[in-house]
LUMLUM-928367 format. One record per residue (C-alpha): x, y, z; residue in one letter. Coordinates in steps of 0.5 Angstrom, whole numbers, plus 500, padded with zeros to 3 digits. Example, Ala and Ser with C-alpha at 12.3 -4.5 7.8 and 13.67 -1.06 7.14 Angstrom:
residues 2
525491516A/527498514S/
//
This chain:
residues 282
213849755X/218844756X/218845764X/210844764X/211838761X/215836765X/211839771X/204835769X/208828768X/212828774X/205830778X/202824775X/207819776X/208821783X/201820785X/201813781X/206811785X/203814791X/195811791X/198805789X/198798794X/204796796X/206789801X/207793808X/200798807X/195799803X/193806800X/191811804X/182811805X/178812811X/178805813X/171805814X/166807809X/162812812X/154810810X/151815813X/155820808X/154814802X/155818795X/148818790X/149814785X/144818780X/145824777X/139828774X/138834772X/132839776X/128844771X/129840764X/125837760X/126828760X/125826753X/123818755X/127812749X/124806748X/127800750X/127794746X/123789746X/128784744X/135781745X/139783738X/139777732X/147779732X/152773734X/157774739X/162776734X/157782732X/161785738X/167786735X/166785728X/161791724X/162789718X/157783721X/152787722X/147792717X/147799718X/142803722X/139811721X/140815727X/133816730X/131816737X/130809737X/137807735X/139812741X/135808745X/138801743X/146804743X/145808751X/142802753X/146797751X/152801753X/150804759X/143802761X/141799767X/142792766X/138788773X/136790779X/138787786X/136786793X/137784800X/133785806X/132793807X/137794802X/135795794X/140796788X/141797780X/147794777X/149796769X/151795763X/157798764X/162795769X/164799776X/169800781X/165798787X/158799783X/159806785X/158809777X/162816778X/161816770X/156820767X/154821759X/152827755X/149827748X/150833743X/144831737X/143834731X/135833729X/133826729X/126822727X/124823735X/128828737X/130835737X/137837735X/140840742X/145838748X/142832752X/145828760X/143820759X/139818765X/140811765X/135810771X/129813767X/133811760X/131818758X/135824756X/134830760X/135836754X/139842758X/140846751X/138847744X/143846739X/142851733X/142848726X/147853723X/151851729X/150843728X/152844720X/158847722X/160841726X/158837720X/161840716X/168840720X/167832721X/165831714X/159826717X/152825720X/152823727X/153825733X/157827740X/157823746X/161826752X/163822759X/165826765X/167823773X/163825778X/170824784X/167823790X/162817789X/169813789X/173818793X/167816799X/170808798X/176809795X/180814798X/186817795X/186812789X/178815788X/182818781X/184811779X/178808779X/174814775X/179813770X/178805770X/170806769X/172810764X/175806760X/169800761X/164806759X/167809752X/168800751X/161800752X/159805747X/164802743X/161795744X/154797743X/156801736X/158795732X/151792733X/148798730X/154798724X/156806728X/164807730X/166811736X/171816735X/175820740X/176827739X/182827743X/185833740X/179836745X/181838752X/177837758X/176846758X/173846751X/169839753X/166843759X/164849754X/161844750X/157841756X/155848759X/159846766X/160852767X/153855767X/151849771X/149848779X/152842783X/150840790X/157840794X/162835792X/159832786X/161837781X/162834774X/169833771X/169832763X/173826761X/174825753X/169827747X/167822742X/164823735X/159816733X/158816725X/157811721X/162805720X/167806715X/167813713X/173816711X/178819717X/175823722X/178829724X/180829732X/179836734X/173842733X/175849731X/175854736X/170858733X/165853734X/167851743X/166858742X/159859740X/157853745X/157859750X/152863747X/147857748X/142858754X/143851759X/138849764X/138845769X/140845776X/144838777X/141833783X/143826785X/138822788X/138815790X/133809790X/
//
């Protein structure tokens, strides 16, 4: 075990080393981006049912500090429209650009080349609005795309675990959307943009007074499990790679357990996915 460890650290530490930019040379990348092979920017899923979420019709009352302080801010139910406000403040889309010939959506979350490799999955329990089920955001519809039902047995075992109401967000990587600019440092900036999009539900969830939590005790083959990855149909190079999994629950709630028994990953694979994934592009 030792070895592995060992193993996993050097591996990484030599591609740190190797993908970064030095003085003489920079890391190695086409040189040139190829637009005729331009990544997609939208992930959707083909064959599934899109359940639409409000969007507000109002900038929240808080003040900026509301941001960073949760205390400064009321507690609100989980439901539909609250999903709809947190997906959008985090991960929606913020403004649209143009130029002659060419139109494009920038978002809340920031990204490297505004490229977006990062895609976001939602595991509900039943809620005002919503059926209780495994949902992918699609921030240009501001939907979320049910690819399977989530049965209530299963539900209150994860509740029971968590010892909390709330929920599960997910966040996975499609590679080449970075890779076709990026090159060789496509792996870095994935894990930037990341790290914007898990401070963006962060951010949002304050304001509603929920915590995100990071269920780091999960790994990326139990995630997948979780997502049905395994059962899904990717177009060529832009399969989904998890990422990290999180528990959003009211703020100030007791410690949350950062693991999920094995038994309930496993029942995850019984679950029936549909979907097919697509990208598409404006």
């Amino acid at each position: 075990m030792k070895t592995e460890i060992d193993s996993a650290i050097l591996e990484t530490l030599l591609y740190h080393e190797q993908t970064k930019h030095h003085f003489h040379r920079y890391a190695k990348s086409l040189g040139f981006l190829d637009w005729a092979n331009q990544p997609n920017p939208f992930r959707f899923y083909e064959g599934v049912t899109a359940v639409r979420l409000p969007l507000l019709q109002r900038d929240p009352a808080s003040e900026h500090l509301a941001l960073y302080e949760r205390s400064r801010n009321a507690f609100q139910d989980f439901s539909r429209e609250t999903i709809g406000t947190f997906l959008e403040l985090s991960l929606g889309l913020s403004a649209w650009k143009s130029i002659p010939g060419s139109t494009w959506a920038l978002r809340m979350n920031p990204s490297s080349g505004n490229l977006h490799p990062t895609e976001a999955h939602l595991i509900l329990p039943a809620l005002p609005g919503v059926t209780a089920g495994i949902f992918h955001y699609n921030p240009f519809l501001h939907a979320l795309e049910s690819r399977a039902q989530v049965p209530e047995t299963l539900w209150q075992q994860i509740k029971e675990h968590l010892h909390t109401d709330g929920f599960l967000v997910a966040l996975s990587s499609i590679f080449w959307r970075e890779a076709w600019k990026y090159g060789e440092r496509a792996f870095r900036y994935c894990q930037h943009d990341v790290g914007h999009a898990l401070a963006g539900l962060s951010f949002s969830a304050n304001l509603l007074a929920w915590k995100v939590t990071w269920l780091n005790a999960v790994s990326d083959e139990e995630i997948a499990r979780l997502l049905g990855f395994d059962q899904t149909q990717w177009p060529e190079f832009e399969l989904e790679h998890p990422e990290l999994l999180c528990f959003v629950h009211r703020a100030g709630e007791p410690r949350i357990p950062r693991d999920l028994p094995r038994q309930i990953v496993l029942e995850f694979s019984g679950l029936q996915f549909q979907g097919i994934g697509k990208s598409f592009r404006v």
